[in-house]
Backbone bond lengths (Angstrom), bond angles and torsions (degrees), N, CA, C in turn:
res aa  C-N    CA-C-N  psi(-1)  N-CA   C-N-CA  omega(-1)  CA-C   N-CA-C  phi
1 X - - - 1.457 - - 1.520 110.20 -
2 X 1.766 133.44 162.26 0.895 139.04 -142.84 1.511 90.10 -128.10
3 X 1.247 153.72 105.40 1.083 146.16 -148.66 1.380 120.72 -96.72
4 X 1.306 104.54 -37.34 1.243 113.02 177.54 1.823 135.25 -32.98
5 X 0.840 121.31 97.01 1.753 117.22 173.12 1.311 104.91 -47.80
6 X 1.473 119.13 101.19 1.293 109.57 175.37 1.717 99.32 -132.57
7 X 0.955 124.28 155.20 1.919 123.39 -177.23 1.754 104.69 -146.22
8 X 1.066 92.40 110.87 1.453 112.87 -173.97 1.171 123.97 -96.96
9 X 1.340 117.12 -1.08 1.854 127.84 -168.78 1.506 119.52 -160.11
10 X 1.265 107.01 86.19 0.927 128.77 167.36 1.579 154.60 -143.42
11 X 1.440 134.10 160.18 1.603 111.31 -153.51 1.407 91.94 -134.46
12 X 1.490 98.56 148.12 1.727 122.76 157.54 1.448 129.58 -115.84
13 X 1.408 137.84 171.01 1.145 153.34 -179.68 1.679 105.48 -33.16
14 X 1.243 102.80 -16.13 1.863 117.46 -163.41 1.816 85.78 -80.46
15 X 1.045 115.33 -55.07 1.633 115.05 -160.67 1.985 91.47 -100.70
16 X 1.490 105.54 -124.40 1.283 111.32 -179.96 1.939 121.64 -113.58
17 X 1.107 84.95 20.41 1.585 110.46 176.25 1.452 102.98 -58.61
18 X 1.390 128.26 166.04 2.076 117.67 168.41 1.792 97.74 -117.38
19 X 1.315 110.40 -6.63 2.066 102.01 -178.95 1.704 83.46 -99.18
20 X 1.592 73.86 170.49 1.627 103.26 -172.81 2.051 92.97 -87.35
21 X 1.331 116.79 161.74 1.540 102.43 -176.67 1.621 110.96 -70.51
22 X 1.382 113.62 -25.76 1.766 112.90 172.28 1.672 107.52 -63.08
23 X 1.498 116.51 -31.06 1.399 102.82 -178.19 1.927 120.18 -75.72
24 X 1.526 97.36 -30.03 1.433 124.25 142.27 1.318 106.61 0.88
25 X 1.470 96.08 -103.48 1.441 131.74 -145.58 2.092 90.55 -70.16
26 X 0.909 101.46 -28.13 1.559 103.87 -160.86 1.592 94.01 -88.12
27 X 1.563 137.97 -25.45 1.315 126.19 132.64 1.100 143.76 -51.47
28 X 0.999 122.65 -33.22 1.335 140.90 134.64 1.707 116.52 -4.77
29 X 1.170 80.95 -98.90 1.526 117.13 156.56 1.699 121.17 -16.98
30 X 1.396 90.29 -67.57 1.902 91.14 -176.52 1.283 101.91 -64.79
31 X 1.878 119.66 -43.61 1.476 122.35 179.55 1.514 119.45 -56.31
32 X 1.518 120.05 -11.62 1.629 115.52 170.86 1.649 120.99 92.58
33 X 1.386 85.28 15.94 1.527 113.69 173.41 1.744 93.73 -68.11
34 X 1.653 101.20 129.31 1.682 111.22 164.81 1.280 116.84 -124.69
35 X 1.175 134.53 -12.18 1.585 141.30 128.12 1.495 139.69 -109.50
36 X 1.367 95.72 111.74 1.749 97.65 -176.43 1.068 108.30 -113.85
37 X 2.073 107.40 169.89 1.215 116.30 167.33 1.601 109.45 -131.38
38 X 1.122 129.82 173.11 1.351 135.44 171.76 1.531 97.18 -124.83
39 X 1.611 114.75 122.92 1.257 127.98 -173.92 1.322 106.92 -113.75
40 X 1.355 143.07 46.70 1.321 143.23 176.31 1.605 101.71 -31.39
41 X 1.474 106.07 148.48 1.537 112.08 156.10 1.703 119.60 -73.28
42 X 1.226 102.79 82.05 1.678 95.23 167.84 1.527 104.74 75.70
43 X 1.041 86.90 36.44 2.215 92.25 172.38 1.526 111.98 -155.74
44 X 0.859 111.77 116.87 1.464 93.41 168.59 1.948 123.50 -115.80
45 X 1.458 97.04 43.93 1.379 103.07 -170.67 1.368 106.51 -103.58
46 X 1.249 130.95 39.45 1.732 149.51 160.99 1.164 105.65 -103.55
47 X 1.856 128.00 -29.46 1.282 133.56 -151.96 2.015 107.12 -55.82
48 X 1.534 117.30 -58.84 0.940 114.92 172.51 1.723 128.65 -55.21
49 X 1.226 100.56 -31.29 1.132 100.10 179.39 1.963 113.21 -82.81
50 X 0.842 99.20 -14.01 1.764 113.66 164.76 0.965 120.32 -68.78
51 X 1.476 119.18 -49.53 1.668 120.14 -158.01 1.890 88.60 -78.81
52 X 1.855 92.60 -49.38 1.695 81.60 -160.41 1.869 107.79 -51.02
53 X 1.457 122.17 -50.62 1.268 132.74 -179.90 2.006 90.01 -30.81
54 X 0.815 111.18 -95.11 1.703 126.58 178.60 1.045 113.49 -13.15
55 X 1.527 117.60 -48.60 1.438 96.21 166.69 1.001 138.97 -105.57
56 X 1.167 129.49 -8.08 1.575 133.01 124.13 1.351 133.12 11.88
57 X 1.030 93.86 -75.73 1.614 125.38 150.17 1.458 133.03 -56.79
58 X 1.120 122.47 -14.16 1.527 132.92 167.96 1.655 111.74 87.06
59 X 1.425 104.56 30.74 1.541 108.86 173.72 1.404 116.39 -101.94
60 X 1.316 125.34 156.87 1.183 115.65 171.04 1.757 106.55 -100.49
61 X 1.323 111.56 151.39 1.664 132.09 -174.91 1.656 108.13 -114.39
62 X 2.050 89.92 132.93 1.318 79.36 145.37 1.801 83.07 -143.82
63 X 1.672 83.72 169.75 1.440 92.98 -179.19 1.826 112.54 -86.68
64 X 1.495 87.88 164.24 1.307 102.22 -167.34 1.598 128.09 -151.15
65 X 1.241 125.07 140.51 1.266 118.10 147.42 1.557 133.37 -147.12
66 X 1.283 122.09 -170.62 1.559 117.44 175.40 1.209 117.34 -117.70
67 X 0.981 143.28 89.27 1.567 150.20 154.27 1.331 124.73 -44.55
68 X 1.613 104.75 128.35 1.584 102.36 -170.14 2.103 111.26 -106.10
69 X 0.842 98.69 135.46 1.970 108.91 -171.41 1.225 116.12 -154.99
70 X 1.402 95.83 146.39 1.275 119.33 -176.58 1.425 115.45 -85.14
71 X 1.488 100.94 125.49 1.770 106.51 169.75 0.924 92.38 -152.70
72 X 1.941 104.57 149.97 1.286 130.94 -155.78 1.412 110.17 3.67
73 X 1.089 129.27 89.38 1.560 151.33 -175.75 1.727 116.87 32.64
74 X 1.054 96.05 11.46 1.647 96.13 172.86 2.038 116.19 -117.24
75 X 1.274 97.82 148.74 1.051 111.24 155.83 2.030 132.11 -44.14
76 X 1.328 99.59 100.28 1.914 109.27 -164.19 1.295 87.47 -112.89
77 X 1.349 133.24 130.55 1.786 139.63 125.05 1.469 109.70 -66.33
78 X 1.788 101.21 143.06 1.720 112.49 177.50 1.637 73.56 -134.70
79 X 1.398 102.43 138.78 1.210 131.05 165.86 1.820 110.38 -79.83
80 X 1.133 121.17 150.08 1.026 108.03 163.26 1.847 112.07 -145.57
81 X 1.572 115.70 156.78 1.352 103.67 -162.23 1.499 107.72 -151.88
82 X 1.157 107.50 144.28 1.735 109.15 -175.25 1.225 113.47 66.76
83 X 0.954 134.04 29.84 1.571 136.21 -173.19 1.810 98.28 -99.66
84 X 1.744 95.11 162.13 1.806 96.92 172.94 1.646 99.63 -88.32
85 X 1.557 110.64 133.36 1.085 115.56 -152.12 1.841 99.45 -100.61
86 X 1.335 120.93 9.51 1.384 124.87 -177.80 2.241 96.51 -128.53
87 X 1.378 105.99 33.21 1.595 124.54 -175.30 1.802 84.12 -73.75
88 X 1.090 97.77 118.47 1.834 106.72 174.38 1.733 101.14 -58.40
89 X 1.516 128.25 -67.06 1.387 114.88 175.83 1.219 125.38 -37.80
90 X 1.473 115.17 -47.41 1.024 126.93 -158.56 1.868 108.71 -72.64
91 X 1.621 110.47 -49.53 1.175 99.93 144.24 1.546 155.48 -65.54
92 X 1.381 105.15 -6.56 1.408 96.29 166.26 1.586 111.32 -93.32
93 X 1.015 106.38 -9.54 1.971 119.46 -170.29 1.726 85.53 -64.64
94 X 1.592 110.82 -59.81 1.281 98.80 -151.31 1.604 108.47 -90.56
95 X 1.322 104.32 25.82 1.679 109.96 177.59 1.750 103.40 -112.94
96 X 1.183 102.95 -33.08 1.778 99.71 172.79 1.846 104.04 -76.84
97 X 1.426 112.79 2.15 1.440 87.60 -167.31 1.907 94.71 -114.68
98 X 1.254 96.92 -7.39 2.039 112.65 169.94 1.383 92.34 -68.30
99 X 1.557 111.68 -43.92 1.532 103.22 -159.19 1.909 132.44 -60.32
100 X 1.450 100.37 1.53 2.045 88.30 -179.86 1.908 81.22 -124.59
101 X 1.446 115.68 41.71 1.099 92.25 157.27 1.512 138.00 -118.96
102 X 1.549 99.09 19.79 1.523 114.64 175.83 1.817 101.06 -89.28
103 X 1.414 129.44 -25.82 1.181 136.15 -174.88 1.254 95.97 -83.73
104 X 1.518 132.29 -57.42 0.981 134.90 172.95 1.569 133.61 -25.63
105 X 1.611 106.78 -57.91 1.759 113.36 125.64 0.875 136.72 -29.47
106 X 1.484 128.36 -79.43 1.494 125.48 -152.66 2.334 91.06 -63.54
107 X 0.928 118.93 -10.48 1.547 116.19 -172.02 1.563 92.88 -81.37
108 X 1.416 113.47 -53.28 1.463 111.50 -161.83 1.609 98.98 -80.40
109 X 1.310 142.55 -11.05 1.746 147.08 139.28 1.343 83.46 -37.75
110 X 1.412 121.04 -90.97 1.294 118.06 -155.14 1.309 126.21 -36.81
111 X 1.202 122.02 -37.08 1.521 140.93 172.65 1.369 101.11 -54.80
112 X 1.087 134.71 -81.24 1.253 175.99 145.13 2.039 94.69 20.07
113 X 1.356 91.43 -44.98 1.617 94.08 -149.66 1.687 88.90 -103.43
114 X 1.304 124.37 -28.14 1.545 139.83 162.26 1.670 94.11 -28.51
115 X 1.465 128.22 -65.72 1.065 139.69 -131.76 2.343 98.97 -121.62
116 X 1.535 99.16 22.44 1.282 126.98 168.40 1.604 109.93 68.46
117 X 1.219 113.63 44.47 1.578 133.36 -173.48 1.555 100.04 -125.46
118 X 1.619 110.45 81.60 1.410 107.41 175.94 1.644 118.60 -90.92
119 X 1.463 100.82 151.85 2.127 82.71 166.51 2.059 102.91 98.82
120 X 0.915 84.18 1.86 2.089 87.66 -158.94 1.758 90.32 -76.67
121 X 0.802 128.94 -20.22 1.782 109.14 177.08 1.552 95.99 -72.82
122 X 1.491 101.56 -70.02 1.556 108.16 -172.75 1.424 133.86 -32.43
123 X 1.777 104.63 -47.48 1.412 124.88 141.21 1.544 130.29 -32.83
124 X 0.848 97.58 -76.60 1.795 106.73 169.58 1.180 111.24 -40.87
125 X 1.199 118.00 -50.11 2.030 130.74 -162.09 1.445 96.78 -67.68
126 X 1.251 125.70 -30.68 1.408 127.67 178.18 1.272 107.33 -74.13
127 X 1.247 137.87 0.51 1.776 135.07 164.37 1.529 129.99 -97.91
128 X 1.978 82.45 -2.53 1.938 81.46 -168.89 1.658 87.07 -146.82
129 X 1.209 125.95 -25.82 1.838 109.98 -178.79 1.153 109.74 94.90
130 X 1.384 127.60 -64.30 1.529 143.52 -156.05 1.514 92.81 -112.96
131 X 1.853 113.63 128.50 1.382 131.26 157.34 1.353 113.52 -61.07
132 X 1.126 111.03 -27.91 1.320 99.14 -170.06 2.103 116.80 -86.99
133 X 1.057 95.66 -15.90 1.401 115.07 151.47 1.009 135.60 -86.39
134 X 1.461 133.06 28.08 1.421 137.84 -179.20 1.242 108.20 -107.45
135 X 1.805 91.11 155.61 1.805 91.47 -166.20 1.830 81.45 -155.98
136 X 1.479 84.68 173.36 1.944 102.70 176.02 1.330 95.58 -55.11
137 X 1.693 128.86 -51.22 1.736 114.35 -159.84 1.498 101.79 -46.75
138 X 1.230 132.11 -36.43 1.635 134.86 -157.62 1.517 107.24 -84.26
139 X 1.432 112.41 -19.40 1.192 118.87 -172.80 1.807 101.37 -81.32
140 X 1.952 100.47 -49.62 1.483 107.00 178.36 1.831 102.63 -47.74
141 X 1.045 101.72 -46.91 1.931 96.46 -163.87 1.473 95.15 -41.92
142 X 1.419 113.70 -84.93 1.280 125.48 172.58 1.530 106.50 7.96
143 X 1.896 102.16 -84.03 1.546 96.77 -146.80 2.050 89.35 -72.62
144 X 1.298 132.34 -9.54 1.362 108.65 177.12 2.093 113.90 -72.37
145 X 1.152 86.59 -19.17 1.740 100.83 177.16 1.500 105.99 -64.93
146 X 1.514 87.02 -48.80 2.139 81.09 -171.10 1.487 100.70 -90.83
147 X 1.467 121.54 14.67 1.615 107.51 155.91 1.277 113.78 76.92
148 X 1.334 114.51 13.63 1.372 113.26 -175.83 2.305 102.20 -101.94
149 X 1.707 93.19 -6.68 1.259 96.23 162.18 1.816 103.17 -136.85
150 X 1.399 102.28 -171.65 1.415 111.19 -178.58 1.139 131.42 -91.60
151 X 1.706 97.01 -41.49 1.450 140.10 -179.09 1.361 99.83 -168.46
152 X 1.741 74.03 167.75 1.601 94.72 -168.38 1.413 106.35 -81.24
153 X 1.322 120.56 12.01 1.819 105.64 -169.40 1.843 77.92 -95.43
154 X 1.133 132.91 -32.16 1.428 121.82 -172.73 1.253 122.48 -91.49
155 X 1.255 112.54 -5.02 1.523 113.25 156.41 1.440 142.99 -81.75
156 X 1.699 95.16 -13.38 1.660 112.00 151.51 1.690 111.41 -89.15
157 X 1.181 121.25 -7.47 1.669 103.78 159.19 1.604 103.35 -93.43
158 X 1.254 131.97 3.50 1.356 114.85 159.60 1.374 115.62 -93.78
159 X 1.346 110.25 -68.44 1.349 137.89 -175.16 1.670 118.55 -80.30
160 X 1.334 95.24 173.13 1.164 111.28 159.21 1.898 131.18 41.49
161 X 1.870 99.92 21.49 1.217 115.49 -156.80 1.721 95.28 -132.85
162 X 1.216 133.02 146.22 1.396 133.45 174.16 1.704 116.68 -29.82
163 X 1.200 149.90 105.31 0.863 155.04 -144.12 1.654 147.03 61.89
164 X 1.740 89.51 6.89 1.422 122.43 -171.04 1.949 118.29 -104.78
165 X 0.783 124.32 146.59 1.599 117.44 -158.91 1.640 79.45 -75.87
166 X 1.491 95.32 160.45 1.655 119.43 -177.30 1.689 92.30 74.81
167 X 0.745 138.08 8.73 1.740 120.13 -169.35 1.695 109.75 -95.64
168 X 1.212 122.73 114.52 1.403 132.38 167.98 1.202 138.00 -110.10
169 X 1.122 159.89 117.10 1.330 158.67 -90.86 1.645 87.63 -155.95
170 X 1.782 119.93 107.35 0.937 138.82 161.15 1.719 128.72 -114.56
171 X 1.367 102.03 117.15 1.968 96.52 174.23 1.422 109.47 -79.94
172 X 1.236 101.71 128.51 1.524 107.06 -170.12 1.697 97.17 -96.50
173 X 1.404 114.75 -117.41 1.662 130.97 -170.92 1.672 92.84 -87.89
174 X 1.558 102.07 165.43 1.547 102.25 159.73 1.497 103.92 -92.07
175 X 1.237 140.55 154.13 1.404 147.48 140.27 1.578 106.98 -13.40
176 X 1.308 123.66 -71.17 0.996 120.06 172.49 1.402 139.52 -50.69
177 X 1.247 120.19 -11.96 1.457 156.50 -170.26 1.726 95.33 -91.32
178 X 1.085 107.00 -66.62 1.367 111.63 -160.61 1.480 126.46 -57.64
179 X 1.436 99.35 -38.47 1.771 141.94 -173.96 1.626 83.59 -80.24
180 X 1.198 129.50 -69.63 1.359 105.20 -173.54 1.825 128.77 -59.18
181 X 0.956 93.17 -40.57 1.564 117.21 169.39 1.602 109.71 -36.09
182 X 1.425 114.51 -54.61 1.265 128.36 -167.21 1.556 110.93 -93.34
183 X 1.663 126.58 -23.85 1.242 135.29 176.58 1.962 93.83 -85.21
184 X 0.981 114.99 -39.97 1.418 114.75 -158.41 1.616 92.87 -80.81
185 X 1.309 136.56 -32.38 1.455 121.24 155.01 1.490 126.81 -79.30
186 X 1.516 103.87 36.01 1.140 98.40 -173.25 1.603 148.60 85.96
187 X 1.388 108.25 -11.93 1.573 128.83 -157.67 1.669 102.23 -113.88
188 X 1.069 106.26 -174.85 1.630 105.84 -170.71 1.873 90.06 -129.73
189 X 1.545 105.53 157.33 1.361 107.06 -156.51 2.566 85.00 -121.40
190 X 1.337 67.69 150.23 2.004 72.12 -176.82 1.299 105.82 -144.23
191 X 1.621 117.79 137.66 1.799 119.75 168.84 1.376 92.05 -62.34
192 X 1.945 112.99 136.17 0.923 110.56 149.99 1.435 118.95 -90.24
193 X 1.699 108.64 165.60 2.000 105.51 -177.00 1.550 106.94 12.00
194 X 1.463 113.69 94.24 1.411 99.12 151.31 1.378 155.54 -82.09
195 X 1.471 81.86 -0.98 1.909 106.26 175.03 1.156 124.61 -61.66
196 X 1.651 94.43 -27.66 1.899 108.29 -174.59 1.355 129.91 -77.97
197 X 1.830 106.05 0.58 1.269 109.28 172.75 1.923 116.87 -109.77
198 X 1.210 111.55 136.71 1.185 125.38 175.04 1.423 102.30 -57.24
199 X 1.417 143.23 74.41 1.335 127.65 137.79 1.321 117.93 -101.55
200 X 1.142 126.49 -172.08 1.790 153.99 -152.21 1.352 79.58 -106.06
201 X 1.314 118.14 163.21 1.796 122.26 155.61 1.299 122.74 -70.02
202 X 1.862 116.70 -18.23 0.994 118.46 163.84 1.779 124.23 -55.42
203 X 1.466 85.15 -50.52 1.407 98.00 -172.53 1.513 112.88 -57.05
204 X 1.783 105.01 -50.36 1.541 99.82 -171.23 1.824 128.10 -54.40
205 X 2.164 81.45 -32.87 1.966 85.06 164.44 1.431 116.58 -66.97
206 X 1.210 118.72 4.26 1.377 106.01 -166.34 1.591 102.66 -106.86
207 X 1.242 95.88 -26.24 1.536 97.72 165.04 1.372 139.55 -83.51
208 X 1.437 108.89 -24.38 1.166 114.36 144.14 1.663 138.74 -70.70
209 X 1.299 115.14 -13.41 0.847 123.48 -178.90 1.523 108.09 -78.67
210 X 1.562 126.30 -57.01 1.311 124.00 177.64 1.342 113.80 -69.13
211 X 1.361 118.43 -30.62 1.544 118.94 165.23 1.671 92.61 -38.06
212 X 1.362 105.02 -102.93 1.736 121.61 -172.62 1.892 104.29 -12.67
213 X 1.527 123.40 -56.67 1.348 115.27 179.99 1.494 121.74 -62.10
214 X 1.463 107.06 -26.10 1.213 104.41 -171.68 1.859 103.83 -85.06
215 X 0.947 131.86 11.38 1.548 128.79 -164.18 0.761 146.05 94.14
216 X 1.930 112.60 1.51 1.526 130.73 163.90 1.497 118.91 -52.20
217 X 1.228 116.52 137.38 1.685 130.68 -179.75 1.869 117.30 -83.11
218 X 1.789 77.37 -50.82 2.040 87.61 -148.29 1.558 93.85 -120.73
219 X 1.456 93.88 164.66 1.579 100.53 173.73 1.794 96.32 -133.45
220 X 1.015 129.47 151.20 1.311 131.42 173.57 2.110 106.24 -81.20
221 X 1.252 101.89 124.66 1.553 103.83 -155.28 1.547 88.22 -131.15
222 X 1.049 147.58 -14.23 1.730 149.45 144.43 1.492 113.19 -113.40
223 X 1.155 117.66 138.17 1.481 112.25 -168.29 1.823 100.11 171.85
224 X 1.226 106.38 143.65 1.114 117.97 173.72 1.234 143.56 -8.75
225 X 1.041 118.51 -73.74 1.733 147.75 145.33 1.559 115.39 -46.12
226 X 1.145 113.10 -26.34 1.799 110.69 -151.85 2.096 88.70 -80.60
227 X 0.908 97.33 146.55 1.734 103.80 161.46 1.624 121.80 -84.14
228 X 1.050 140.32 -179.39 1.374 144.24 -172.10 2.081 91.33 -80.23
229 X 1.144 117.40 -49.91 1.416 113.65 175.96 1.466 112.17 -58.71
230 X 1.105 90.60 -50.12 1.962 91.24 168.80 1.090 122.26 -22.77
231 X 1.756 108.91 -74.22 1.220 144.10 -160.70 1.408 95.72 -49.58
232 X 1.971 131.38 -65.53 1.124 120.28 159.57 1.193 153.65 -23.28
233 X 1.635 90.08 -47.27 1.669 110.04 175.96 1.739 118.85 -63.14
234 X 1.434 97.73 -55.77 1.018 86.83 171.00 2.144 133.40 -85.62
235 X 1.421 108.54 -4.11 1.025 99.30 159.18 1.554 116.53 -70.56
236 X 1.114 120.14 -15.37 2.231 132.17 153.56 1.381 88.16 -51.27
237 X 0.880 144.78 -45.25 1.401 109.08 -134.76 1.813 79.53 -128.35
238 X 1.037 162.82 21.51 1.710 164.10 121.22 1.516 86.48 -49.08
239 X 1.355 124.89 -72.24 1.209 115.15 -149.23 1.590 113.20 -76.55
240 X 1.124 121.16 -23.81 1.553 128.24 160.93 1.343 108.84 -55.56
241 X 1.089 131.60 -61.74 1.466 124.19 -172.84 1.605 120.99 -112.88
242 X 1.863 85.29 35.65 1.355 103.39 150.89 2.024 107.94 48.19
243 X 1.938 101.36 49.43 1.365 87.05 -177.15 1.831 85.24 -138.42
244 X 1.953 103.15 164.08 0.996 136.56 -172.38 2.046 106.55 -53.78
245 X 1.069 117.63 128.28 1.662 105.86 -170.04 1.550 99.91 -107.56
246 X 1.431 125.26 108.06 1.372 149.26 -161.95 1.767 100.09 -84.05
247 X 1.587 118.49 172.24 1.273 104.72 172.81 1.930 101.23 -159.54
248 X 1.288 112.82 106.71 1.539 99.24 -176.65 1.394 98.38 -158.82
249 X 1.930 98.16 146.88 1.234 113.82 -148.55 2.087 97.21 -74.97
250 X 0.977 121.97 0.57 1.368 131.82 -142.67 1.678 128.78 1.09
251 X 1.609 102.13 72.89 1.599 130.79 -153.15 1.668 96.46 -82.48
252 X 1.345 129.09 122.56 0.719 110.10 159.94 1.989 115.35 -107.45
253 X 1.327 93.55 -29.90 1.853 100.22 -169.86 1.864 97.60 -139.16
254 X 1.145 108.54 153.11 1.590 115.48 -166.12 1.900 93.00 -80.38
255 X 0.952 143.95 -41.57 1.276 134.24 -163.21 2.322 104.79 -94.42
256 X 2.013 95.71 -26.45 1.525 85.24 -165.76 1.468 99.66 -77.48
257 X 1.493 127.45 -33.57 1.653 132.27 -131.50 1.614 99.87 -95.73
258 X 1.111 125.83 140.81 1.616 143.68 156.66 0.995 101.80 19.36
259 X 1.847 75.86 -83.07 1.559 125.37 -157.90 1.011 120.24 -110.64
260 X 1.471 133.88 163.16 1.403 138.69 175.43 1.288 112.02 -99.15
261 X 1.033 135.05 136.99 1.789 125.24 167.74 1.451 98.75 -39.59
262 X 1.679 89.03 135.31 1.771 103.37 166.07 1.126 119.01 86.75
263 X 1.381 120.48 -14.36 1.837 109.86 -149.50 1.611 83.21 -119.64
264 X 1.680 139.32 21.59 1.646 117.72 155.81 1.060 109.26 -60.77
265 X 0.865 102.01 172.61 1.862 125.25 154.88 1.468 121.45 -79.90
266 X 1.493 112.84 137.73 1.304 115.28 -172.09 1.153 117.00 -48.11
267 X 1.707 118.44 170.09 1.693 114.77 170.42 1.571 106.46 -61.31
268 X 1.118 102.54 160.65 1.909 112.38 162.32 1.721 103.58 -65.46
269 X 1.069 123.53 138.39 1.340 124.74 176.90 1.699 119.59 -83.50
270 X 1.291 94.09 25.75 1.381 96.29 -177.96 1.850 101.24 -107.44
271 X 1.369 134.79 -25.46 0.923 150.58 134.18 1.510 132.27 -9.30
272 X 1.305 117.00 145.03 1.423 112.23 161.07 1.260 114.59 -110.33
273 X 1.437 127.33 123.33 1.781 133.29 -167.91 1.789 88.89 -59.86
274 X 1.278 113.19 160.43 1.522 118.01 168.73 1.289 101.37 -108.79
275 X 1.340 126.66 -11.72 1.425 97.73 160.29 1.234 127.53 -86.00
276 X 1.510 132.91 16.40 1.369 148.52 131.88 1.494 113.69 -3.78
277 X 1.718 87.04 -70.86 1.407 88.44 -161.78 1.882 105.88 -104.03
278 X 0.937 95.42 65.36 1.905 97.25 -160.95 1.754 97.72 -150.86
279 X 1.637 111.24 -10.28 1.241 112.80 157.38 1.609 140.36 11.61
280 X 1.494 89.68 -65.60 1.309 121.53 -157.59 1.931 115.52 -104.59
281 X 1.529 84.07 -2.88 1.010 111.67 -163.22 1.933 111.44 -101.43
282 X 1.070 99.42 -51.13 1.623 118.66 157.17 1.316 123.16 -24.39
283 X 1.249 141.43 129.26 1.345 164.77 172.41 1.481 100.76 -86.72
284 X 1.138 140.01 80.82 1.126 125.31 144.79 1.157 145.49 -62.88
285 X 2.596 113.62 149.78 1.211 64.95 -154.43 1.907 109.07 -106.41
């Protein structure tokens, strides 16, 4: 086993997270986390305020985020890590790809209210401030507020899911887009949770496969969502296509998320940690 407390996936008030990134890092922290990252969705304007929180605190940083893309018609996150987080491409990449997601909303409102769910943009907008940061999690708060769910894990088996009212179909980045974005500032690019996407086995080799050509490192191989079989599976499949095995709790709120920062289970020791090779890459603190 790989011992290290390290947490590689995680969100704040910046993306669809509910703590501020200092409250973050300072969970983190009590949980015994000694390397973190802050993985915003497609923002990386928490980053400073992360690292400094982190080290403060006696953690070591690297920077981070989550990028959202399209493969074979679904919705894929690529993690990205150690990168320079003020990379001019890299910031405009992930500002044209925020950009169709205030429309993207007001459609899935529209849905929403079709099916006697009025008020759901306005609602939502009250969890994140900024349109251009809106996502389904803000939408879930909402409908668990107005009680029409319990939680948010049951409002994506109603709602807001491919064939589910509120559900809207957005192209985000290409794969290829993203991977460059994150290599071209320097950083190394990783599948996040790959369990969580509905492909074929065809598909998933296929996504790993152009991932791996295009310059991808890591695959996330402990992580939130993943099951103990998971965890196997995909340490199979790091070592098949010869990639870096990542590990993050992907926390967004203390009562909605899995997991808590800190508290997975180590890598499988059959693995190579990706922060191995990210060394050099590290913020110490």
């Amino acid at each position: 086993m790989h011992l290290l407390n390290a947490d590689l996936h995680s969100h704040s008030t910046v993306s669809d997270g509910t703590l501020s990134p200092e409250q973050v890092a300072a969970r983190a922290h009590a949980n015994g986390v000694a390397l973190w990252a802050l993985t915003d969705h497609d923002e990386v304007g928490g980053q400073a305020r992360a690292c400094e929180a982190a080290l403060a605190l006696g953690m070591d940083y690297l920077t981070g985020v989550e990028i959202s893309v399209t493969f074979a018609g679904q919705t894929v996150h690529i993690v990205g890590l150690g990168f320079d987080a003020e990379h001019a491409e890299l910031t405009r990449g992930l500002a044209d790809t925020r950009g169709g997601r205030e429309r993207r909303a007001r459609d899935m409102a529209d849905d929403l209210a079709r099916v006697g769910i009025p008020g759901a943009f306005e609602g939502a907008l009250k969890y994140v401030g900024n349109p251009d940061l809106i996502s389904r999690t803000h939408f879930a708060r909402f409908l668990v507020e107005q009680g029409i769910c319990s939680e948010t894990h049951e409002v994506f088996r109603r709602y807001l899911t491919e064939g589910k009212p509120g559900y809207v179909e957005h192209r985000w980045a290409r794969l290829a887009d993203a991977v460059a974005w994150i290599r071209g500032a320097g950083g190394v690019a990783v599948i996040a949770h790959p369990a969580r996407y509905d492909f074929s086995p065809n598909e998933e080799y296929a996504l790993f496969t152009d991932f791996k050509a295009l310059g991808g490192v890591g695959v996330e191989v402990v992580t939130g969502s993943h099951t103990v079989a998971e965890y196997q599976r995909y340490a199979d499949m790091a070592r098949e296509f010869d990639l870096l095995a990542s590990r993050g709790s992907d926390f967004h709120d203390p009562a909605e998320s899995h997991t808590d920062l800190g508290t997975l289970p180590d890598l499988p020791g059959s693995v190579t940690p990706i922060w191995e090779a990210l060394a050099d890459k590290v913020i110490r603190a």
